[in-house]
N, C-alpha and C positions, 0 to 999 in steps of 0.2 A: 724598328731597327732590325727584326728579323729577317724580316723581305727584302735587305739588303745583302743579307749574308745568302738566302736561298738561292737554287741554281734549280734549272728546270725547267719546262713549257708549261709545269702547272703547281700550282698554291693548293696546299689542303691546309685550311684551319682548323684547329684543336689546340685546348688552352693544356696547362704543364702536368697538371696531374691527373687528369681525363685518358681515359684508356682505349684503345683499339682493340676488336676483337682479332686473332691473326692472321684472319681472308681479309681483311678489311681492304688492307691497300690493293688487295689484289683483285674483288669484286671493282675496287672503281676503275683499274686499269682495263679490265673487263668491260667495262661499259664504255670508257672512254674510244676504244678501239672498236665496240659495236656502234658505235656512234661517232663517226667523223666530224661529224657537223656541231656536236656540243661543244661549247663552250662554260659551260656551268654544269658543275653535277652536285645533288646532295642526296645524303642518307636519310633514315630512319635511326630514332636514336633509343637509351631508354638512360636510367641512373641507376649508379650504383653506390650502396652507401658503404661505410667505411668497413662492415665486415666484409664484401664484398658480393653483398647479394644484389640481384639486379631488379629494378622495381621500375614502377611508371612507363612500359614504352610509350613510344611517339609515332606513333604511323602515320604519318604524311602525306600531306596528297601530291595527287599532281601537281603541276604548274598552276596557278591562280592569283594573278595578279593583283585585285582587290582584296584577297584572303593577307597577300603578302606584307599589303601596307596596315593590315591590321594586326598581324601579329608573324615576326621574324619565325619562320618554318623551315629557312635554310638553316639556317646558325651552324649545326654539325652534324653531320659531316660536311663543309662544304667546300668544294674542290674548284677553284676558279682559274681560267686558262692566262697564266701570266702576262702576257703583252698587253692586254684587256686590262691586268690589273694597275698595271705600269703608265700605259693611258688614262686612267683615272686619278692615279695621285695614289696609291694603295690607299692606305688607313691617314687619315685626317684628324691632327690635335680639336677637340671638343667636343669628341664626340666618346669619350673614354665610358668605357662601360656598354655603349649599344654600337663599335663601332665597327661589329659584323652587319648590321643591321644597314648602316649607313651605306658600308662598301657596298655589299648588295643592290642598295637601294640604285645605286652611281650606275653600278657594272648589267644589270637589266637592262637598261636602259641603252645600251651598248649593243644589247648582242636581239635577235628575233625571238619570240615563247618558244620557237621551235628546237633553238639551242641549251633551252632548261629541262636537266636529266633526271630525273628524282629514279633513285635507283631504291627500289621497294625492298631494303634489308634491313634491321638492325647492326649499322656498323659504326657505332659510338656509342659508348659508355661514359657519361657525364656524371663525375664526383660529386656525393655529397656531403660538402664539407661547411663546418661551423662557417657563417660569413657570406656565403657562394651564394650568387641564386638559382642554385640547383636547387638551393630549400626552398625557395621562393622570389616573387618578382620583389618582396619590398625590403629583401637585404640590402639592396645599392639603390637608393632611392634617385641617385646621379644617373644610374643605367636608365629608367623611363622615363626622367627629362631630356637624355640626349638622345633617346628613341623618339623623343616628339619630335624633338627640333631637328633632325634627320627625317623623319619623316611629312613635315612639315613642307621643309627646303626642298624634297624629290616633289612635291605636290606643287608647288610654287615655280618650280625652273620646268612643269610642265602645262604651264600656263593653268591648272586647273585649281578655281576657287574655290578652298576646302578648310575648314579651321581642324585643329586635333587636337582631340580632349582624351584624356586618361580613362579608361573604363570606369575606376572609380568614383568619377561623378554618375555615372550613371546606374550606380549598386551594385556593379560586379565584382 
């Protein structure tokens, strides 16, 4: 219901109580303007727990398509060019919990590798709060089934035969 109310050429997702550093918005306008041709940009992240110290970053790589369907590396910061999102259906009921992951997955597939921008900063700060899976992937056990079946579905509507298992059948 958000994305109803947003106005704009472009979407930055970040959830409610997750924080920005104060270049943030301004690093990505920065890139976006070094790069005409993006259509997708994302950060480097790290967390921060509730005294507010900053722990775990994330440093990210470039673009890597195979990396992506294995594990969601956009998530946050990530900045998608609206009309693109609008063509896709934004965010989609059943996928609640992984449904950065899904959009993603839709809105790649839209745009060339050459329009994914990984701008190499730390500019998200993801809360770690009781419940979140900032603590971990098996707070919302809902979020990695609808990570499969979102990534599933991207593998399937591209014609290639793939089944997807949870890493933890395989001891990770």
């Amino acid at each position: 219901s958000a994305l109803e109310l947003a106005s704009g050429d472009w979407i930055a997702l970040m959830d409610h109580d997750d924080t920005l550093p104060e270049h943030a918005l301004y690093c990505v306008a920065e890139a976006i303007i070094s790069n005409p041709n993006g259509r997708l940009f994302y950060s480097d992240e790290d967390k921060i727990d509730e005294a507010g110290k900053r722990l775990e970053p994330f440093f990210k790589p470039d673009w890597n398509e195979r990396l992506f369907y294995e594990q969601n590396f956009i998530s946050h910061l990530g900045v998608y060019k609206r009309d693109i999102m609008e063509e896709i259906g934004g965010f989609r009921e059943g996928f609640e919990g992984a449904q950065d992951h899904d959009l993603a997955l839709r809105f790649i597939h839209r745009i060339s590798p050459d329009q994914i921008i990984h701008i190499p900063m730390i500019l998200y700060h993801w809360r770690i709060l009781e419940g979140s899976t900032a603590m971990g992937a098996g707070e919302k056990s809902y979020a990695l089934t609808a990570s499969e079946k979102a990534i599933d579905e991207a593998l399937q509507n591209r014609g290639k035969a793939a089944e997807v298992h949870p890493l933890t059948e395989f001891g990770y």
